[in-house]
C-alpha positions in Angstrom: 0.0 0.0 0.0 1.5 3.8 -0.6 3.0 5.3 2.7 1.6 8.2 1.6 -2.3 6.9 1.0 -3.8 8.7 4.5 -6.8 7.4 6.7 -8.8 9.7 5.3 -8.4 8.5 1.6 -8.8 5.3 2.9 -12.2 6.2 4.5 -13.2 7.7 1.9 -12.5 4.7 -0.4 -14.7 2.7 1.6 -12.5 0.2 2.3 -12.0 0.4 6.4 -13.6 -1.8 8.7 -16.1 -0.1 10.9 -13.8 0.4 14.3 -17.2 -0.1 16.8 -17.4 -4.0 15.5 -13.3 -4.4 15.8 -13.4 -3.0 19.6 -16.7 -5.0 20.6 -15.5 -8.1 18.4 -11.9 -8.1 20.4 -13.2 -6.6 23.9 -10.9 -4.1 23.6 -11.6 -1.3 26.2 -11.8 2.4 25.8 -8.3 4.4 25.9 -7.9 6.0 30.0 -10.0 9.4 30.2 -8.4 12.2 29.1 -6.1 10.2 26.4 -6.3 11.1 22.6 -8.6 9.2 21.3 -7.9 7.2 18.3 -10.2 5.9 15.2 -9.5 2.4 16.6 -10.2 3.0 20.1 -13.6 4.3 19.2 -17.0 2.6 19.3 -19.7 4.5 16.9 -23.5 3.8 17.1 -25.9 4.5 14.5 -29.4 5.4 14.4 -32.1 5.7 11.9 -33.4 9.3 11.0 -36.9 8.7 11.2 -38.7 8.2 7.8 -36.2 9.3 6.0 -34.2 6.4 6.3 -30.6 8.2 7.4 -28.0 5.9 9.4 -26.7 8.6 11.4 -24.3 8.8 14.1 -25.8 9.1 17.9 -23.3 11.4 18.2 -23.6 14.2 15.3 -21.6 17.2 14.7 -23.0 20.8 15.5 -20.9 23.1 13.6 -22.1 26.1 14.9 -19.5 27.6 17.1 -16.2 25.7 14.9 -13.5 27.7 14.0 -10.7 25.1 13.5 -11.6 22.9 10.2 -8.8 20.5 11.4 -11.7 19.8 14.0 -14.4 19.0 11.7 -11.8 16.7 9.5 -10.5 15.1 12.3 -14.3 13.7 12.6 -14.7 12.3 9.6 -11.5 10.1 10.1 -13.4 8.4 13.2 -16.9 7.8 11.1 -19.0 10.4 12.5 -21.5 11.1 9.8 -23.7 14.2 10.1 -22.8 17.7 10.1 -24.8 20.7 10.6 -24.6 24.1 9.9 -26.9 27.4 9.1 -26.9 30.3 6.5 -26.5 32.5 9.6 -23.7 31.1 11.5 -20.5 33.5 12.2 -22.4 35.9 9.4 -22.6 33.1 6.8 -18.6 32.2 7.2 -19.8 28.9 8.9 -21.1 27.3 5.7 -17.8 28.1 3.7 -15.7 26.5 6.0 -17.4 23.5 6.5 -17.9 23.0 3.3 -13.8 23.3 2.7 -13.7 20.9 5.7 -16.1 18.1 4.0 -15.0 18.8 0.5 -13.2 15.4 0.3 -16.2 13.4 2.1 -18.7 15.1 0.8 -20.6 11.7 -0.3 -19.9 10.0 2.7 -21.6 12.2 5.1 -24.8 14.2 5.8 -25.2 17.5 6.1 -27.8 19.8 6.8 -28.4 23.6 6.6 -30.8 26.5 7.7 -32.8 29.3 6.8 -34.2 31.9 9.1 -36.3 33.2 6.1 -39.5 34.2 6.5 -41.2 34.2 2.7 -40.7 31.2 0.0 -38.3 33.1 -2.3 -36.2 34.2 0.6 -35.9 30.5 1.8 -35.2 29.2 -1.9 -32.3 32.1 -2.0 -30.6 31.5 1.2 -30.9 27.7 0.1 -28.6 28.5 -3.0 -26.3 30.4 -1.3 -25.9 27.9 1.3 -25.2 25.4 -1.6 -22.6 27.7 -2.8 -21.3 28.1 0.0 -20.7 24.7 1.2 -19.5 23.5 -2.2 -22.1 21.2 -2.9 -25.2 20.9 -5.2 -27.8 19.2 -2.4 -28.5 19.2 1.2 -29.3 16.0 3.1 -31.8 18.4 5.4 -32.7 21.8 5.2 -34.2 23.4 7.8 -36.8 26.3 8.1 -35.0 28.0 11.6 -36.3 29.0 14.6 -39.8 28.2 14.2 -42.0 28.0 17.6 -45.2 28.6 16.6 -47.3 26.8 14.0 -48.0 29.5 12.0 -44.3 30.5 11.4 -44.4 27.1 9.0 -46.6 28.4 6.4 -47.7 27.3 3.4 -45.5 29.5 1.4 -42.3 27.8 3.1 -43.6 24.3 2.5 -43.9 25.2 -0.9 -40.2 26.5 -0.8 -39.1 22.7 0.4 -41.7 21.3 -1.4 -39.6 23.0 -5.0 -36.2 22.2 -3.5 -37.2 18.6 -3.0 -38.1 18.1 -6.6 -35.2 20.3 -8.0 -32.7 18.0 -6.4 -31.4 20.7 -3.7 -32.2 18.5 -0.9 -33.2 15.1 0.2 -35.3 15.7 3.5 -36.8 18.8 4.7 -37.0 19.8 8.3 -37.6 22.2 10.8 -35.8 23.6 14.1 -37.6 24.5 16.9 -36.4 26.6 20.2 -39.6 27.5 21.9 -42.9 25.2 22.8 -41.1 22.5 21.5 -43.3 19.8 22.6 -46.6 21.7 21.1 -44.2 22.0 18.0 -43.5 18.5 17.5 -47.0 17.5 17.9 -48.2 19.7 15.5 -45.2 19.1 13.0 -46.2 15.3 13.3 -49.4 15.7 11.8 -48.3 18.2 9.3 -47.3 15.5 6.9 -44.5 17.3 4.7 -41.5 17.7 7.6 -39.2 14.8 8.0 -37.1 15.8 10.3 -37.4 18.2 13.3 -34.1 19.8 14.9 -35.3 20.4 18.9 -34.2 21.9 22.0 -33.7 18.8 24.7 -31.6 18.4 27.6 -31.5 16.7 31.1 -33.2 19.9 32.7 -36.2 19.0 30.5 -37.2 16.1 33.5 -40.5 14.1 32.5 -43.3 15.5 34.0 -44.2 13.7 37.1 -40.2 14.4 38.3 -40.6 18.1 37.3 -43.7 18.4 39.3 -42.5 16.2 42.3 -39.3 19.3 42.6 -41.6 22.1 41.9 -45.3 21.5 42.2 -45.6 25.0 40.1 -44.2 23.8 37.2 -45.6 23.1 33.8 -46.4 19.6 33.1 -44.5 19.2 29.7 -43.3 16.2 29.3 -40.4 16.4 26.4 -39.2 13.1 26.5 -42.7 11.5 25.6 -43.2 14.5 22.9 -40.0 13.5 21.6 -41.1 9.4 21.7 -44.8 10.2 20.0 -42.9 12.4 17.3 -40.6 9.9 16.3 -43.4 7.1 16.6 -45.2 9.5 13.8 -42.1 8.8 11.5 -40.0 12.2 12.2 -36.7 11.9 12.4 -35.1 13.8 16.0 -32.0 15.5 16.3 -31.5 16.9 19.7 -29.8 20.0 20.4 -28.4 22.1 23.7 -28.5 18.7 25.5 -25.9 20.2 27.5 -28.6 22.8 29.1 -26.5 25.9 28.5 -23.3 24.8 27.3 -20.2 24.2 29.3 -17.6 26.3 27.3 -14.0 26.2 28.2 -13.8 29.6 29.7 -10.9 31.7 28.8 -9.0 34.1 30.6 -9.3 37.5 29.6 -12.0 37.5 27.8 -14.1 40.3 28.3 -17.6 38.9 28.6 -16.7 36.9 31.5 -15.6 39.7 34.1 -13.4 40.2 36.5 -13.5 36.2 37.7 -13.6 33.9 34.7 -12.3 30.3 36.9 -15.8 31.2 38.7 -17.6 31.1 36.1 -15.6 28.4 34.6 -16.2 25.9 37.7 -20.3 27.2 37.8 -20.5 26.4 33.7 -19.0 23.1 33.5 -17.2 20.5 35.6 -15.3 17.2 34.5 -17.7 14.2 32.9 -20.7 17.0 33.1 -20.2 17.3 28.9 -20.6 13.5 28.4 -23.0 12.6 30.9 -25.4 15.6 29.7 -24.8 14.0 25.7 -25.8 10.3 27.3 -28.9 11.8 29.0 -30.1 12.4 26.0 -29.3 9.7 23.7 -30.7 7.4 26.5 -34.2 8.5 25.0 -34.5 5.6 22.3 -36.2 8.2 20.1 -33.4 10.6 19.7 -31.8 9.6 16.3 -28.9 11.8 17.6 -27.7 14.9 19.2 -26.3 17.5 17.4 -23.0 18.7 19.8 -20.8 22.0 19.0 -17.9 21.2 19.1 -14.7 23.8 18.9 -11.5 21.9 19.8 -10.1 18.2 19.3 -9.9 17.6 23.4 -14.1 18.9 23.5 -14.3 16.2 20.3 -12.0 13.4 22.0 -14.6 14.0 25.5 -17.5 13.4 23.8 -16.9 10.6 21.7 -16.7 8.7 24.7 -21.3 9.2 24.8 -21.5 6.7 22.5 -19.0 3.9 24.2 -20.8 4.5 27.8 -23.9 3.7 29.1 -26.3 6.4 30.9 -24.7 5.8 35.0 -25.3 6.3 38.4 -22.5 8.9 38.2 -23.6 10.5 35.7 -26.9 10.9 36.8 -25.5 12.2 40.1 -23.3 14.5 38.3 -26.5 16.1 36.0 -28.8 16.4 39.4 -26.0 18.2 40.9 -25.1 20.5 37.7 -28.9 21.2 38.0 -29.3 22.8 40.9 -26.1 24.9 40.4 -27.8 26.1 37.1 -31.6 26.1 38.3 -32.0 29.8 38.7 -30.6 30.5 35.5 -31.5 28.0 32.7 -34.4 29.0 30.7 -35.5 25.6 29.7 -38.1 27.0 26.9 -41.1 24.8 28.0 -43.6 27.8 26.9 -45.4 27.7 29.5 -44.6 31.5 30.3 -46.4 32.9 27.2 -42.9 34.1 26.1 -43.2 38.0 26.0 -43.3 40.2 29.4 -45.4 43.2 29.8 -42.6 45.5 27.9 -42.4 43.3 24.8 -39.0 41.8 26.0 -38.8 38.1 24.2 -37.5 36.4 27.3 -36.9 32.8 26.5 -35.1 34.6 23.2 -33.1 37.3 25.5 -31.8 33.9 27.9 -30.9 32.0 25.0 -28.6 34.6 23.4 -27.0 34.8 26.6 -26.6 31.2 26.8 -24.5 31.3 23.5 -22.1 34.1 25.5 -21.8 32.9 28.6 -22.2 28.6 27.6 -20.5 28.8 24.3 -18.1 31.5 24.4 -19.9 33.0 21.6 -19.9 36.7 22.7 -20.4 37.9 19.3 -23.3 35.7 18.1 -25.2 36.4 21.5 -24.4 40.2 20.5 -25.7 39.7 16.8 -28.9 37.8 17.9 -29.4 40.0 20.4 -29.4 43.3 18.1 -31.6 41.6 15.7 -34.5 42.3 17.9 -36.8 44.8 17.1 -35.6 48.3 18.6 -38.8 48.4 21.6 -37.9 45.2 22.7 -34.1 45.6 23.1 -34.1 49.3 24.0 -36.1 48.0 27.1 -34.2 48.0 31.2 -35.3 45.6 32.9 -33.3 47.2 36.1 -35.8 50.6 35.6 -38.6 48.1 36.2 -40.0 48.6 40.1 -41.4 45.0 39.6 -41.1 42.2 37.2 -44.5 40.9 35.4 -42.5 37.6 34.3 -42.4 34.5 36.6 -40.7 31.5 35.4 -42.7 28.1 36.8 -39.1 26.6 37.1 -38.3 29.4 39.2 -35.5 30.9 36.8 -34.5 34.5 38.2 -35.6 35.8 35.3 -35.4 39.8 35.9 -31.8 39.4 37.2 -30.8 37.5 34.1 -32.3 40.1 31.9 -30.5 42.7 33.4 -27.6 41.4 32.9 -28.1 40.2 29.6 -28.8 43.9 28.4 -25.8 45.1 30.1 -24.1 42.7 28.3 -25.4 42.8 25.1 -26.7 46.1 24.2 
């Protein structure tokens, strides 16, 4: 064979054994935490994406926050399978990287895109510049983005799939969904055209008897069944956020994190928290995957290790404990607050974008979503507010985080 042929030709020849049935075939165990992981030492798991007939990776690739494309190739040499990305990621940059990224795979994997659009022949031109973009002439999913209410999936955007399905530009179309998410996937079930849905889900999302049993006030939404009766209706699930508001490496110095970044660091995110959060959710037989952003090659080695383990004691201990630390924080989107306070603020929006600065790092993103607001809602103060109208049934200091979001991000 020629030194010089690399694993990634080799993989993309077709011609290496899948490395999950060499490890289970020969016992072999998992390299010590914190080792490099190598594409022997790794056991994949597939699922099907719903009715559209996918083999996908449990563990998917959220592209999102990536920077490094070294990351993104690097996965593809250990098998993992599906990578997403949207037109409105890092101001459209995101696309043209991972497209460079996937260039030599591009058969081999699946990849899926998103428009926030809101009429058909917006969608259909954010669709070919997305295909531009990534270098490729289809998408395996395309997304209408952000949609929490039924009536932000209109007729005019099915159509928009509905043309790029029969024009070749994609395979499946789907839908991501933030906000009301189990109302969403109810109604998307029945709606007949969607194949896949892209949905918030995470351990703070307990079923509903275990969410009443800590707080008798809250709503009883029951994700985990939503999720189960979707996917028994033939949708494919991707999960994403399972890790309930990120647990990004905090860095010194930068400026979003204050005067005490290790604080913040320890509150965010504590060893095995990543991968027990990732296991949490694929322990719900209905998740085809989870879609996990990823921005370094020790964050990729960590959570490789979700598919290789089962759901544990330790890890459930470790979640319970993250989830009190986080309680009074975590917006966990259930709907059940209506959504908009007495001044117009978008609060379940507001706490996500400051989930993507202060979980993910992303100060910039939270910045851009934040600004796209309309002016009334993001010229508001919550701190020149004598009381707050907004109660969160999960008991989320809601006001406080507010504040500081718009000192943050305005």
């Amino acid at each position: 064979m020629n030194p010089d042929f690399s694993r990634r030709d080799f993989l993309t020849a077709g011609l290496v054994f899948p490395v999950a049935g060499f490890r289970a075939t020969h016992n072999l165990p998992l390299p010590p935490e914190g080792s490099p992981a190598t594409p022997e030492s790794v056991k994949l798991t597939y699922r099907t994406l719903g009715k559209s007939g996918l083999k996908v990776t449990s563990l998917a690739f959220g592209c999102m926050t990536t920077a490094d494309p070294s990351v993104i190739e690097r996965a593809t040499d250990f098998g993992i399978n599906h990578f997403d990305t949207a037109r409105v990621y890092q101001n459209g940059n995101n696309e043209r990287m991972v497209g460079a990224a996937l260039k030599k795979v591009r058969q081999k994997v699946i990849l899926s895109s998103k428009s926030g659009a809101k009429t058909r022949a917006e969608a259909l031109a954010d669709l070919d510049t997305s295909l531009r973009e990534l270098g490729t002439d289809y998408l395996d999913v395309w997304y209408l983005h952000n949609r929490n209410e039924p009536e932000q999936v209109d007729a005019d955007l099915l159509e928009a799939q509905r043309m790029a399905k029969q024009s070749g530009k994609i395979r499946f179309a789907g839908v991501s969904t933030h906000f009301n998410m189990d109302k969403m996937l109810a109604y998307l079930a029945k709606l007949g055209p969607i194949d896949v849905v892209l949905t918030t889900y995470n351990f703070a999302m307990r079923s509903a008897d275990a969410a009443m049993n800590a707080n008798p006030d809250a709503p009883k939404t029951d994700m985990t069944e939503a999720i189960r009766s979707a996917r028994k209706a033939g949708l494919g699930i991707v999960a994403m956020k399972v890790m309930a508001g990120g647990v990004s490496r905090v860095r010194r110095g930068d400026r979003v994190y204050g005067a005490d970044p290790q604080a913040l660091g320890q509150r965010l995110g504590q060893p095995g928290v990543p991968v027990a959060a990732i296991k949490w959710a694929l322990k719900n037989e209905s998740v085809d995957t989870a879609i996990v952003c990823m921005t370094s090659h020790d964050q990729f080695d960590e959570n490789l290790r979700a598919m290789a383990e089962p759901y544990a004691e330790e890890d459930e201990g470790l979640l319970t404990a993250r989830l009190a630390r986080i309680g009074a924080d975590y917006c966990r989107m259930c709907g059940s607050c209506g959504g908009v306070c007495d001044k117009g603020v978008p609060v379940p929006d507001v706490l996500r974008f400051l989930t993507y600065a202060e979980g993910y790092g992303q100060f910039a993103l939270a910045r851009e979503r934040f600004l796209e607001m309309p002016r009334p809602a993001r010229d508001v103060r919550c701190s020149d507010c004598t009381s707050c109208s907004f109660r969160c049934a999960y008991g989320v200091a809601v006001r406080d985080r507010l504040t500081h979001a718009q000192e943050m991000l305005a």
